[in-house]
C-alpha positions in Angstrom: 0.0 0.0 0.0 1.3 3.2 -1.1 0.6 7.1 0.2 1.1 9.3 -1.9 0.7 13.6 -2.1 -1.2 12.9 1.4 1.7 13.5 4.1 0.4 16.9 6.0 -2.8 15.7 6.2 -2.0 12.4 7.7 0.2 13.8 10.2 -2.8 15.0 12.0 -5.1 11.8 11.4 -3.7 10.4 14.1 -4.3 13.0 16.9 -8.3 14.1 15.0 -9.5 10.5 14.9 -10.6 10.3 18.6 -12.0 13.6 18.7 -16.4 14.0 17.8 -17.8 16.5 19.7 -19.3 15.8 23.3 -18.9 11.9 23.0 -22.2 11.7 20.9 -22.4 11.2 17.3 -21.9 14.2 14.8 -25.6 13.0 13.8 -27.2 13.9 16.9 -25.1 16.5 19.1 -26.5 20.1 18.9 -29.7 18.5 17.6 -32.1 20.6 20.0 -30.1 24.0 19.4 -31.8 26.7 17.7 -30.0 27.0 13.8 -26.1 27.8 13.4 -25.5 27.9 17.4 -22.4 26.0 18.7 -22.6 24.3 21.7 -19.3 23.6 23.2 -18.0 20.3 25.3 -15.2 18.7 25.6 -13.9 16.2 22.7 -14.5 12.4 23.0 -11.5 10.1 24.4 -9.1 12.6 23.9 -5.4 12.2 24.8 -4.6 14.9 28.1 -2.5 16.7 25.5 -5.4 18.3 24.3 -7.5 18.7 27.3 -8.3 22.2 26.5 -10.1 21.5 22.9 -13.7 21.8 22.7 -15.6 20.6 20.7 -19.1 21.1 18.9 -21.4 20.4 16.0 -22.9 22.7 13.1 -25.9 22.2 10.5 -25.1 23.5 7.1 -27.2 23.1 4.0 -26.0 20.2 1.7 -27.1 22.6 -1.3 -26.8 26.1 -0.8 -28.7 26.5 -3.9 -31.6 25.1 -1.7 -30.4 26.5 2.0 -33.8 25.3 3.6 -33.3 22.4 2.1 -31.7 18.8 3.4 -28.9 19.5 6.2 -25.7 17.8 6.9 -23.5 18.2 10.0 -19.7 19.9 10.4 -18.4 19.0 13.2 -15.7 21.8 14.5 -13.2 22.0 17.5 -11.6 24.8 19.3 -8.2 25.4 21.2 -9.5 28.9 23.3 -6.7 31.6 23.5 -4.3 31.3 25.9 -4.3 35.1 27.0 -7.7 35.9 27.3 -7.1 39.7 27.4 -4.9 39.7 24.3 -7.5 37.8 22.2 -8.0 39.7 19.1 -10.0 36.8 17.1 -10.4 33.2 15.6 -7.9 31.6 13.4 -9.7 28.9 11.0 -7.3 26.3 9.5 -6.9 23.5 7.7 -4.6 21.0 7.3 -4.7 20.1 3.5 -5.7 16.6 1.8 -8.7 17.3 0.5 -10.0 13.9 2.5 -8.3 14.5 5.6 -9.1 15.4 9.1 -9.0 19.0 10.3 -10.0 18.3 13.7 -7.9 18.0 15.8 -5.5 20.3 13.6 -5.5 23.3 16.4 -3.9 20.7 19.1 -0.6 19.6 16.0 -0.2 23.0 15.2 0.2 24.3 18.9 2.2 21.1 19.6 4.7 22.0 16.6 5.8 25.2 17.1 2.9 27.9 16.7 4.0 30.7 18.6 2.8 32.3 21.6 2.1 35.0 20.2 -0.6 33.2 17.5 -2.2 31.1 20.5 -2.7 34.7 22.3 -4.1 36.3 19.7 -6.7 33.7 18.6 -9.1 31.1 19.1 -7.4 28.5 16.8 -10.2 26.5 15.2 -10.3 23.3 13.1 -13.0 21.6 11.5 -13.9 17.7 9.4 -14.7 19.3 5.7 -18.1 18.2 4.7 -17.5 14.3 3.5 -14.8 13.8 5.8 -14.8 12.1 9.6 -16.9 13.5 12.1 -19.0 15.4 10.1 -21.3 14.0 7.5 -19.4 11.1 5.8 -18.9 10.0 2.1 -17.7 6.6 0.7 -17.1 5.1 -2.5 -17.7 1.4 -1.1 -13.9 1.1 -2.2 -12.7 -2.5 -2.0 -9.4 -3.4 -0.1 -7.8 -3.5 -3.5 -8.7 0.1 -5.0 -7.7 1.5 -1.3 -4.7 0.0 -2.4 -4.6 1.3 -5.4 -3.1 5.1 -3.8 -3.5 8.2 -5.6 -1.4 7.3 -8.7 -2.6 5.8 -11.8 -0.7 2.5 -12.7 2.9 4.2 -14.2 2.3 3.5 -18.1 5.1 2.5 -20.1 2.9 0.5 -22.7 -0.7 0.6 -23.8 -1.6 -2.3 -21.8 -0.7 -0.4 -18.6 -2.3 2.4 -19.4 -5.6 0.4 -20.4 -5.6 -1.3 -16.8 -5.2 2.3 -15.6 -8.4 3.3 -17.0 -10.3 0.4 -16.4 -9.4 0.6 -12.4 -10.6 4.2 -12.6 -13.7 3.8 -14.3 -14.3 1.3 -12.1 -14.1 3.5 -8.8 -15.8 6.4 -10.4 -19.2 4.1 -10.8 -18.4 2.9 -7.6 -18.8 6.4 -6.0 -21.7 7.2 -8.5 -23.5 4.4 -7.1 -22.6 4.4 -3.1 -24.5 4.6 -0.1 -23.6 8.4 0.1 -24.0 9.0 -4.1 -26.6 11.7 -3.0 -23.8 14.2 -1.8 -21.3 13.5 -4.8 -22.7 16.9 -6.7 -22.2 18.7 -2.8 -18.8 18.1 -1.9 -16.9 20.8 -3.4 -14.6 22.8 -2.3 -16.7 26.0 -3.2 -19.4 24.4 -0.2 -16.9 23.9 1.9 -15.8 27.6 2.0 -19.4 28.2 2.5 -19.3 26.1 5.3 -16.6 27.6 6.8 -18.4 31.2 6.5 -21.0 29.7 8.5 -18.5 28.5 11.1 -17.9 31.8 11.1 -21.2 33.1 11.4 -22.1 30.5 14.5 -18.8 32.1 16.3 -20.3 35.5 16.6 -17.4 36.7 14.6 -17.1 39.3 11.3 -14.3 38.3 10.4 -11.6 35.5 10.4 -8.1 34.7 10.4 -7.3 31.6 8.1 -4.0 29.2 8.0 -4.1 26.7 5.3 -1.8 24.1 4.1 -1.4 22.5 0.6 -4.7 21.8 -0.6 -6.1 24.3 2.0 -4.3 27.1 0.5 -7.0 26.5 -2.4 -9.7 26.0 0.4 -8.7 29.6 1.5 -8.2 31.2 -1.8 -11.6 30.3 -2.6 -13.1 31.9 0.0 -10.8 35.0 0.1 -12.6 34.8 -3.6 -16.7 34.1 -2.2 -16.0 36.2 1.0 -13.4 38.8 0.4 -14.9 41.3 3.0 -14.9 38.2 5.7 -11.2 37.2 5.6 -9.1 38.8 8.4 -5.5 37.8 8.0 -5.0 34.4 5.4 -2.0 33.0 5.2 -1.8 30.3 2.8 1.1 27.4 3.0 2.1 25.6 0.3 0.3 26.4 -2.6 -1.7 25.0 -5.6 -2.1 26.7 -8.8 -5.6 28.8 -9.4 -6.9 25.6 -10.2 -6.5 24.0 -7.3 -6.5 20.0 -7.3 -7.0 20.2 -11.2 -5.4 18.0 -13.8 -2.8 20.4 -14.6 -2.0 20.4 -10.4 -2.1 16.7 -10.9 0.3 16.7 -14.1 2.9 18.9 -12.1 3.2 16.8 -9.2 5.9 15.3 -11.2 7.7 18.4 -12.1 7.7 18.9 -7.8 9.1 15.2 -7.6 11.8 16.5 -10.7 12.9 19.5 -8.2 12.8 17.7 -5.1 14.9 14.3 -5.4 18.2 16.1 -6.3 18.1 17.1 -2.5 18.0 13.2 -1.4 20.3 12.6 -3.9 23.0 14.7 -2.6 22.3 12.9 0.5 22.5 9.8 -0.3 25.9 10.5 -2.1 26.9 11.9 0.9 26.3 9.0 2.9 28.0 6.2 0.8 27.7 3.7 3.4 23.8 3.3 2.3 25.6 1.6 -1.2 23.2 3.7 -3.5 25.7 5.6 -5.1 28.6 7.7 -4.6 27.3 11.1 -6.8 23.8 12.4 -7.2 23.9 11.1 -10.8 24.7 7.5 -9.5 21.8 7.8 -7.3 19.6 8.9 -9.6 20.1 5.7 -11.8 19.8 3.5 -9.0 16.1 5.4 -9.1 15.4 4.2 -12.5 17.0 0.6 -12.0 15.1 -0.2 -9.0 11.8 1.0 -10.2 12.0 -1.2 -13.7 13.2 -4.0 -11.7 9.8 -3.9 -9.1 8.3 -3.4 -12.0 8.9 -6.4 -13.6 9.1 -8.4 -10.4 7.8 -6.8 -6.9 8.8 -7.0 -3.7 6.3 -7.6 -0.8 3.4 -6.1 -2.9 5.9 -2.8 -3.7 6.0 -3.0 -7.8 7.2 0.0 -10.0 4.2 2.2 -9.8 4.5 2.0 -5.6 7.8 2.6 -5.0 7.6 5.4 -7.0 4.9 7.0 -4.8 6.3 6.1 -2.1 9.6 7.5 -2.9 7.6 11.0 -3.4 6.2 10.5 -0.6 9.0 10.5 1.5 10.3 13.9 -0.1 8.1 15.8 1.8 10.4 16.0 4.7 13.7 15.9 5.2 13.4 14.3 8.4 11.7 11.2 6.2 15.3 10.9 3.9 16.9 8.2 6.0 14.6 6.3 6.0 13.8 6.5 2.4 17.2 5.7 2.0 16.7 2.4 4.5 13.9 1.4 2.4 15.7 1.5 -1.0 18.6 -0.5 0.6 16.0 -3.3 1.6 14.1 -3.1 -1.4 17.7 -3.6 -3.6 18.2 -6.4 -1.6 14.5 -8.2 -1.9 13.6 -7.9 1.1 10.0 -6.8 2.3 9.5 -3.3 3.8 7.5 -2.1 6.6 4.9 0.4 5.0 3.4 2.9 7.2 -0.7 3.1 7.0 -2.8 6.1 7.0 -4.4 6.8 10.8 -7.8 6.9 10.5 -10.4 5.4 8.0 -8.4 5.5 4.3 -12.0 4.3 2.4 -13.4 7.7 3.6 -9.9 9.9 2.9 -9.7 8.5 -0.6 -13.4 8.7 -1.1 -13.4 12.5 -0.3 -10.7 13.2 -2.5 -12.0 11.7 -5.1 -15.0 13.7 -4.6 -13.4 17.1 -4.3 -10.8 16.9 -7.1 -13.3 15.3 -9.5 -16.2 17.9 -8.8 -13.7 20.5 -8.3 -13.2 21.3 -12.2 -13.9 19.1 -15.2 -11.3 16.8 -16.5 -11.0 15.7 -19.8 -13.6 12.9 -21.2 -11.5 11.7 -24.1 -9.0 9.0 -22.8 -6.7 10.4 -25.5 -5.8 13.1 -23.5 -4.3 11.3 -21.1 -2.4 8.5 -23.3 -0.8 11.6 -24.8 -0.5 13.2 -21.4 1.1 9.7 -19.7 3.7 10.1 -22.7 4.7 13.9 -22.8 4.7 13.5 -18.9 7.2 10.5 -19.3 9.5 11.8 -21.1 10.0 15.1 -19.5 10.0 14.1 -16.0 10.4 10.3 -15.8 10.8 9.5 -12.7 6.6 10.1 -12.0 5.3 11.4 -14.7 4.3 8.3 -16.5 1.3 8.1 -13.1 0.6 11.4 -12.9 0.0 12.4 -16.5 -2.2 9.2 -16.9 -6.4 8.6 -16.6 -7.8 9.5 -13.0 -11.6 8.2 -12.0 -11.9 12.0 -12.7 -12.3 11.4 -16.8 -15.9 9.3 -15.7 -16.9 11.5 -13.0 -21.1 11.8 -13.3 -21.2 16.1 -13.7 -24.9 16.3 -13.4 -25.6 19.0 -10.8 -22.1 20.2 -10.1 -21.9 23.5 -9.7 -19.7 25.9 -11.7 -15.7 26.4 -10.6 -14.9 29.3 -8.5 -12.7 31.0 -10.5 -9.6 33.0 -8.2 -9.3 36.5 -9.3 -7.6 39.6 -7.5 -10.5 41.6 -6.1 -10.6 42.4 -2.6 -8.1 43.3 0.1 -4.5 42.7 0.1 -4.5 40.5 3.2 -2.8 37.5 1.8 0.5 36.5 2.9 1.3 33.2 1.1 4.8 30.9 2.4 6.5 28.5 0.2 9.3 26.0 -0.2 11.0 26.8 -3.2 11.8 22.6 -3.7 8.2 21.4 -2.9 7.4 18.3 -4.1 3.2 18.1 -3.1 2.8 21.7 -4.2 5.7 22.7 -6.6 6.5 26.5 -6.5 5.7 26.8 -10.0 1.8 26.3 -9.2 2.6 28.7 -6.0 3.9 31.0 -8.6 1.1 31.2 -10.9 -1.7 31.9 -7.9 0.7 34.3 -6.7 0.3 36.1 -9.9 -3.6 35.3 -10.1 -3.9 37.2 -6.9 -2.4 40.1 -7.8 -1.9 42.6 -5.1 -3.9 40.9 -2.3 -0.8 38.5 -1.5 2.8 38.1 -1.1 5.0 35.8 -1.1 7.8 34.9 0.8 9.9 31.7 -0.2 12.3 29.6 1.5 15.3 28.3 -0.1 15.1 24.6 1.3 12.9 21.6 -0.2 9.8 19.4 1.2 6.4 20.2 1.8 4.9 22.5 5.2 6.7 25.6 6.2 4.4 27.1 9.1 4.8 26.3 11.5 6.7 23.4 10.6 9.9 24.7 8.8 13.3 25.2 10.3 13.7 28.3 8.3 13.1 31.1 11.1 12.8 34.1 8.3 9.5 32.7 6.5 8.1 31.8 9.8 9.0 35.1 11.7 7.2 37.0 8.3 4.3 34.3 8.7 3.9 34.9 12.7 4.5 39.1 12.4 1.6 39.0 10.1 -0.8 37.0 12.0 0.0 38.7 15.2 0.3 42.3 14.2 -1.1 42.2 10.6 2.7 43.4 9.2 2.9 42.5 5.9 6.0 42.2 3.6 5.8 45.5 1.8 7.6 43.0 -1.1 7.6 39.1 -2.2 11.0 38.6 -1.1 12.8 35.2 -0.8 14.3 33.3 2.5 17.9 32.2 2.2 18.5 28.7 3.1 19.4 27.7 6.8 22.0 25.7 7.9 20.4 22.7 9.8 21.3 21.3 13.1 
């Protein structure tokens, strides 16, 4: 089983998976509140690390096209300031995916870093996106084997693999058109889920919020910034997608981020010749390509070509994760099985939502053409992923009937976007940054660090992007300029 472009959200499965508010179901806590209160309590079986978050449960509309119309629940959390008398107002966030758990977001975030400052100055709030965990749930009904399947397409180096490709897709988009939950599939957008959140922040009392999202929740929060440009306090949006969000060409480029990122593990593999991978970057890199033709042919513990190419990416998104990456390859060379890290949490509903979201999200090509043209372009100019990520997604048989229009990003409203980036970021290349930077115009900045992997705040080592990411939050000091971070030595 392979994980792949999923790392910051999973990081705070783990920790969200125990929380629902009050101990009840999301189904029926809040159910005798008048509409759009919050009733607060504490969060189920949590760990006494996060004693202090609250918990609670909203009613949204699943259609806001129809807002008296059927209701589904969100279920939200809360970490209260910590300086009561320096509170200035809530901070939404969310951790990426889409398909992940935000809930117990505000308890990882103050565990890993957030500053004082931050956790003074706001009520930090999470939320389960509609489809996701607590709140009301999707599914696709996905087998064991299409959980396996990951996020990648089958890598296509003949037409045969690129045919089982689109049969496995097909298959899972008929699968979500005809599951228990098929009645939300035209709902769960990301356009609804901003919506949502501006009820969140309707139920808080508030008129405005604070946002911090990360990778796919830069797109969450560039969306609303777009819906609700007068109700966005101080956004600061980590590791960013294109305009587009979680479109095809977002899909396409996550090779082009796996292309800028592995020269960074190869220069630290060469440095470590011990691991017997190679002594120079360029040795290391053909070790890539051997290994990957030879699990191809013959796998190793259920890790074949496509696999250990994901989970290689994977593994990019932190440099923390480059031993062991390193580890793996060595057992892998030798034939022996490897021990693969799981998701946290329930994977059927993470994949089902992002299938959802991305597929909804904007409309992918229907002629399967496109992407046997795409798999080989893609190949040949970034080979090491590009074969999977250029090739058919359940996407090209998504049903479209009732889906709403695209939100499309533009640059009206107020310049209070400050967005952070790694300038080697595999998940959301900087080149996708780059072009939402632009789309913005002069509501953001950007500040960029020179260092690779995916997450900068509060997460990164590099204290210059986080000290302009925590001035703005806290004192809403802007840079006057996009500037870039110098890399940082590393301890």
């Amino acid at each position: 089983m392979h994980r792949t472009a999923l790392s910051l959200t999973l990081a705070v499965t783990a920790v969200a998976a125990v929380l629902t508010p009050g101990g009840a179901s999301a189904a029926t806590t809040g159910a005798a509140d008048p509409p759009g209160a919050l009733r607060w309590g504490p969060c189920a079986e949590q760990p006494r690390t996060t004693s202090r978050l609250e918990c609670a449960t909203l009613k949204v509309p699943l259609d806001y096209r129809r807002p008296h119309g059927r209701q589904i629940d969100i279920a939200v959390s809360r970490l209260p300031s910590e300086n009561p008398a320096k509170r200035r107002g809530v901070l939404l966030t969310n951790p990426g995916g889409p398909g992940g758990t935000g809930l117990g977001y505000p308890v990882v975030l103050a565990a890993s870093g957030l500053p004082k400052s931050v956790l003074d100055a706001y009520d930090v709030v999470g939320f389960d996106p509609r489809g996701v965990g607590r709140s009301t749930p999707v599914t696709c009904d996905l087998t064991p084997s299409q959980q396996q399947r990951g996020n990648f397409p089958p890598y296509v180096h003949s037409p045969a693999d690129f045919s089982e490709g689109a049969d496995q897709a097909r298959a899972i988009a008929r699968r979500c058109a005809t599951s228990s939950s098929a009645w939300m599939l035209p709902h769960t957008t990301t356009a609804n889920t901003a919506r949502d959140m501006d009820r969140i922040r309707a139920a808080l009392g508030e008129r405005r919020i604070s946002y911090l999202g990360a990778s796919y929740g830069t797109h969450l929060g560039a969306v609303y910034a777009t819906l609700f440009p007068r109700r966005g306090d101080r956004i600061v949006l980590d590791s960013n997608l294109g305009p587009g969000g979680y479109d095809r060409r977002a899909f396409r480029l996550l090779a082009r981020g796996m292309h800028d990122r592995f020269p960074d593990f190869a220069a630290y593999v060469a440095e470590h010749p011990e691991y017997g991978l190679g002594r120079t970057p360029a040795q290391v890199t053909a070790t890539y390509h051997r290994l990957a033709a030879r699990l191809t042919d013959r796998p190793v513990g259920g890790v074949d070509g496509t696999a250990f190419r994901g989970l290689t990416f994977d593994r990019l998104y932190s440099d923390a994760s480059l031993p062991a990456l390193a580890e793996m390859w060595q057992s892998l060379d030798r034939g022996e099985p490897v021990d693969i890290d799981l998701p946290p949490g329930d994977l059927e509903n993470l994949l089902a939502v992002r299938h959802h979201v991305l597929c909804a999200d904007s409309a992918w090509p229907r002629e399967l053409g496109a992407y046997r043209l795409g798999a080989l372009v893609d190949r040949l100019r970034y080979p090491m992923l590009g074969g999977s990520t250029g090739s058919v997604t359940p996407c090209a048989f998504w049903p479209r009937e009732g889906i709403e229009k695209p939100v499309r990003i533009g640059d009206e409203g107020p310049s209070n976007v400050l967005m952070v980036q790694n300038e080697r970021d595999p998940g959301t290349p900087l080149a996708g940054a780059l072009r939402l930077r632009h789309t913005l115009g002069e509501r953001a900045r950007i500040v960029i660090a020179d260092q690779g992997g995916h997450g900068v705040y509060p997460f990164s080592g590099n204290t210059c992007v986080k000290d302009a990411a925590t001035t703005f939050l806290a004192t809403g000091r802007r840079p006057a300029e996009d500037r870039t971070c110098p890399a940082e030595p590393t301890t």
